[in-house]
C-alpha positions, 0 to 999 in steps of 0.5 A: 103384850104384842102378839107375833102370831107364826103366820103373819108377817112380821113388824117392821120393828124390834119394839114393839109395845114401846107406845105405851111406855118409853120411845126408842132412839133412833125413831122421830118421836111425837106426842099430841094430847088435846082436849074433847070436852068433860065427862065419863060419858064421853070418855067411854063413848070416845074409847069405843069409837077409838076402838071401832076405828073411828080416827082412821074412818074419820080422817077418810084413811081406813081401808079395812080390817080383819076384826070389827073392834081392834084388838090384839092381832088385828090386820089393817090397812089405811090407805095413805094419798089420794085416787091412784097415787094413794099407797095402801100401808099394813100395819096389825094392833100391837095392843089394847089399852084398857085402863080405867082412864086410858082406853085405845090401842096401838098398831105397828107397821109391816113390810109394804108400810112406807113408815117403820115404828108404831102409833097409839090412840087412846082417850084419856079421862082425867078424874081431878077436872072430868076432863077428857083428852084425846091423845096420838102417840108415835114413834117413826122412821122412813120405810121407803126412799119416797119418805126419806125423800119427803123428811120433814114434810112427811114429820110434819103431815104425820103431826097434822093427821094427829090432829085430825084423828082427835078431831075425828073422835071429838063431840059434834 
């Protein structure tokens, strides 16, 4: 279940939690789902990176933290272009996926973030084929005028960074 603790800011959003289940009209919407490679081993070597922040440090984004491992509540930051023109965007983990073949979480946006919505990352084990599949879920709408103005350019660089978050968690 989301947390909404009273001295933090608010989402930026009403729907929060709406990763893990149907997205909301209104959002642009994208799901990417690539395999890693096999095996329950790197599946939960995969879920406890995801959980450490390994896709936002692996794709050079991570800005910081307030809790070592996600979890519900959590503040965080990435930092968003590069040198002086990099935008730093506060978002907080909306919830944790732990399920027996799903493991990951999902952060939602606050005020200062140029997007509004959400974003899941998770690692999928599939136990029919011992397949292992990294997966990023998001729903999003520009927040500011500079991502109203960058439309589908903005869409398609929120679909290359997926990419590279499943990159980031994959077997070397």
């Amino acid at each position: 279940m989301p947390i909404e603790p009273d001295s933090t800011p608010p989402f930026t959003y009403a729907e929060t939690g709406a990763t893990n289940g149907e997205f909301p009209s209104g959002y642009h919407q994208f799901r990417l789902r690539r395999r890693i490679g096999t095996g329950r081993t790197l599946f939960e070597s995969a879920a406890a990176q995801i959980l450490t922040y390994r896709m936002q440090r692996g794709t050079g984004i991570f800005d910081s933290a307030s809790t070592p491992e996600a979890a519900p509540g959590t503040a965080l930051t990435v930092r968003l272009g590069i040198g002086p023109l990099a935008i730093t965007a506060p978002c907080r983990v909306v919830y944790i996926l732990d399920e027996p073949n799903r493991r990951g979480f999902a952060y939602g946006t606050l005020p200062g973030h140029p997007e509004i919505g959400e974003e899941l990352f998770a690692v999928e084990y599939d136990p029919a084929d011992d397949s292992v599949h990294g997966h990023v879920a998001a729903f999003s709408r520009p927040g500011t005028w500079y991502t109203r103005l960058g439309g589908p350019v903005t869409r398609l660089l929120q679909q290359y960074m997926a990419g590279k978050y499943i990159d980031a968690i994959r077997p070397r």
